[in-house]
C-alpha positions as CSV (number, residue, x, y, z in Angstrom):
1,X,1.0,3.5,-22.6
2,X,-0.1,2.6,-19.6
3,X,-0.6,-1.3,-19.0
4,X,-3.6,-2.7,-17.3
5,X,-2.5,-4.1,-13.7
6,X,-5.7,-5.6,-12.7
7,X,-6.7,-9.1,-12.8
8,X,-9.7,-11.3,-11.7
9,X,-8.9,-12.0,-7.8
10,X,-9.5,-15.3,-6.3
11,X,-13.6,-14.3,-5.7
12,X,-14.0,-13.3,-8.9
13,X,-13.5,-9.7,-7.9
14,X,-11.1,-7.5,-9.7
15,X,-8.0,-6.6,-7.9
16,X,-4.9,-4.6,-8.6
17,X,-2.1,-6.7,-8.4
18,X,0.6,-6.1,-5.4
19,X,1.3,-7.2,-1.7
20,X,-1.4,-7.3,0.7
21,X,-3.9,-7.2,-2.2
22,X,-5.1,-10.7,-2.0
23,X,-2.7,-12.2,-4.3
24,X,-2.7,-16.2,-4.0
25,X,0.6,-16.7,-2.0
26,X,0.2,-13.7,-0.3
27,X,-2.1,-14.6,2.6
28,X,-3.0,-17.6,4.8
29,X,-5.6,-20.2,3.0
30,X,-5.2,-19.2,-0.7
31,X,-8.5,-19.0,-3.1
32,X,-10.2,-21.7,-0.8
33,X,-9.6,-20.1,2.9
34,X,-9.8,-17.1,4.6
35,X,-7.1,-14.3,3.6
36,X,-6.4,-11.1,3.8
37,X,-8.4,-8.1,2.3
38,X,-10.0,-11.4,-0.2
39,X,-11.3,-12.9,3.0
40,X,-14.5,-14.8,3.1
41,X,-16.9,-11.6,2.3
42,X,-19.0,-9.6,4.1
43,X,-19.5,-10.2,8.0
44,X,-21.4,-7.5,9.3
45,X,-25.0,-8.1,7.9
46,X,-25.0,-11.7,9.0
47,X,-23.8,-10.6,12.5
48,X,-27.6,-9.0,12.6
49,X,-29.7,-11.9,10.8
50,X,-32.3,-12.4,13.8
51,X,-31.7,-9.5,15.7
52,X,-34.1,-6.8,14.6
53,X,-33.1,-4.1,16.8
54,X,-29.6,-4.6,16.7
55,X,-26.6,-2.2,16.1
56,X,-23.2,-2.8,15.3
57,X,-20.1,-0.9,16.5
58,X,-17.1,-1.4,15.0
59,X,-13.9,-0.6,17.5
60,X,-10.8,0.1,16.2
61,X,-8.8,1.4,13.5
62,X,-10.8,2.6,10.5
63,X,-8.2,1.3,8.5
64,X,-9.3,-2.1,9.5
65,X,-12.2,-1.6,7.9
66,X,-10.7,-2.1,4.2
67,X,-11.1,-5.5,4.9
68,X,-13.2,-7.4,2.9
69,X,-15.3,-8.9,5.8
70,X,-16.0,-5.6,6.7
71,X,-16.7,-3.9,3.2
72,X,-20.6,-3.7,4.3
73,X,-20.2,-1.0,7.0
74,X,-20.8,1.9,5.0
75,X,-24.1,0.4,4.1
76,X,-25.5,-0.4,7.6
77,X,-24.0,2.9,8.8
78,X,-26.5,4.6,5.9
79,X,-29.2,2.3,7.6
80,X,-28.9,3.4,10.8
81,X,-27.5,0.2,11.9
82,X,-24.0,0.9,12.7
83,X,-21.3,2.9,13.9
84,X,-17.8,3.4,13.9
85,X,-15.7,4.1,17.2
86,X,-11.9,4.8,16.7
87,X,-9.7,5.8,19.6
88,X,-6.4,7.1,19.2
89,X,-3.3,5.1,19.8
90,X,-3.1,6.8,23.4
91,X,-7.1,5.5,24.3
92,X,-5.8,2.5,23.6
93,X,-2.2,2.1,25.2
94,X,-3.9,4.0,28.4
95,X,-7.3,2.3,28.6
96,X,-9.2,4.9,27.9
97,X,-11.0,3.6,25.0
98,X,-12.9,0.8,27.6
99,X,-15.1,4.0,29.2
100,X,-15.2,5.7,25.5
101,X,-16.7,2.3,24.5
102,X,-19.2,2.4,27.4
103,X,-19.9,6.2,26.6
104,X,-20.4,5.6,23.1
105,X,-22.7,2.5,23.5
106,X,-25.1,4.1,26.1
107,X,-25.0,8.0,23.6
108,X,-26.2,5.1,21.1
109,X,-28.7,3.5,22.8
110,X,-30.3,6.4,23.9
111,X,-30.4,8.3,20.4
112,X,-31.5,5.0,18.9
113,X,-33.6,3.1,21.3
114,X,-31.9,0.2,21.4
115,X,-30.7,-1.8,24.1
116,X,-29.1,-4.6,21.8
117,X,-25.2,-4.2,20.7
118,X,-22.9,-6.6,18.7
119,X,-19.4,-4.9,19.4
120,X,-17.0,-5.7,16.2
121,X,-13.4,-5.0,17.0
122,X,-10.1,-4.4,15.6
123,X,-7.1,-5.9,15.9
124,X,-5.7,-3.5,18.7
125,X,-8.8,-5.3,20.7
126,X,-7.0,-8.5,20.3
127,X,-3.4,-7.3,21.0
128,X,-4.6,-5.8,24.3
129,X,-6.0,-8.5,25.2
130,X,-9.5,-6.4,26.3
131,X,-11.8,-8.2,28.8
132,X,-15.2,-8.2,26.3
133,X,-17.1,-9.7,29.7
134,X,-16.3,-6.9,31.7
135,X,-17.6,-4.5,29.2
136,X,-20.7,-6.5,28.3
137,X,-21.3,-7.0,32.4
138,X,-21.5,-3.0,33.3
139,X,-23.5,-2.0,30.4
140,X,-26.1,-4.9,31.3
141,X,-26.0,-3.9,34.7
142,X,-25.6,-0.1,34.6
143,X,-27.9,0.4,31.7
144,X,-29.7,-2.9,30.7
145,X,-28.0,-3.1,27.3
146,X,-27.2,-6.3,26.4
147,X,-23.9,-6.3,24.0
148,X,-22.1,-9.3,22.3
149,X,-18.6,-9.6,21.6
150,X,-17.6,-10.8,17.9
151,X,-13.6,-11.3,17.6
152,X,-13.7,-12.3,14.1
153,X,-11.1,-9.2,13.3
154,X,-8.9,-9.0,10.4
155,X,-5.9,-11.4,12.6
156,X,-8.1,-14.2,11.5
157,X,-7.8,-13.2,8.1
158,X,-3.8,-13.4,7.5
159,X,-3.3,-9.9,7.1
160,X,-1.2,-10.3,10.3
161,X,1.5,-12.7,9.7
């Protein structure tokens, strides 16, 4: 017989037991904080409260996005409102994913009509240490699309200790 190795998490969500599930102990700020794959819940639809025409892209690793903060992206994707962009580990160590971000937001604003971008990125954003306002400058004055930068990645969430 098998036994049963889920148990209610510090949200109240179910969880299977094991490291870098959540587990109090396990990441940075326990039941009360911010932590891991628990984290504080969904980011992504706040990020467009106010901003009707708004899209999202997410930059990074998809695997960042089994997150918790980041557990809405399926959804806004279904409503048009998202998208993912993943380069490879050799777009990133060359710097080719800053034009495959500029390439991708422009394909996007043209197929969508929008000319308003909130850019959420992974950790290998944060790592690189990417200039945000260099990338937000060109598009706004190459295209006229204005684009935010939101660095509240996973690092902030004590998956990366």
């Amino acid at each position: 017989m098998m036994e049963n190795n889920y148990r209610k998490g510090p949200w109240g969500d179910e969880e299977r037991g094991g490291y870098g599930r959540g587990r109090e102990g396990n990441f940075k700020g326990g039941p009360q904080g911010k932590g891991g794959r628990g984290g504080p819940g969904d980011l992504l639809r706040g990020k467009l409260q106010g901003k009707t025409n708004a899209q999202i892209m997410f930059v990074g690793s998809v695997n960042c996005l089994r997150h918790k903060p980041y557990l809405g992206i399926g959804e806004l994707m279904k409503e048009g409102k998202a998208s993912i962009l993943c380069p490879s580990m050799s777009d990133f160590s060359s710097g080719r994913y800053l034009n495959q971000i500029e390439e991708a937001i422009v394909e996007l604003s043209q197929e969508r009509g929008c000319k308003d971008f909130i850019i959420i990125c992974g950790c290998q954003w944060v790592i690189l240490s990417t200039d945000g306002d260099l990338i937000c400058e060109r598009l706004k004055n190459d295209h006229d699309i204005n684009v935010t930068i939101s660095v509240d990645d996973h690092l902030e969430f004590g998956d990366h200790e």
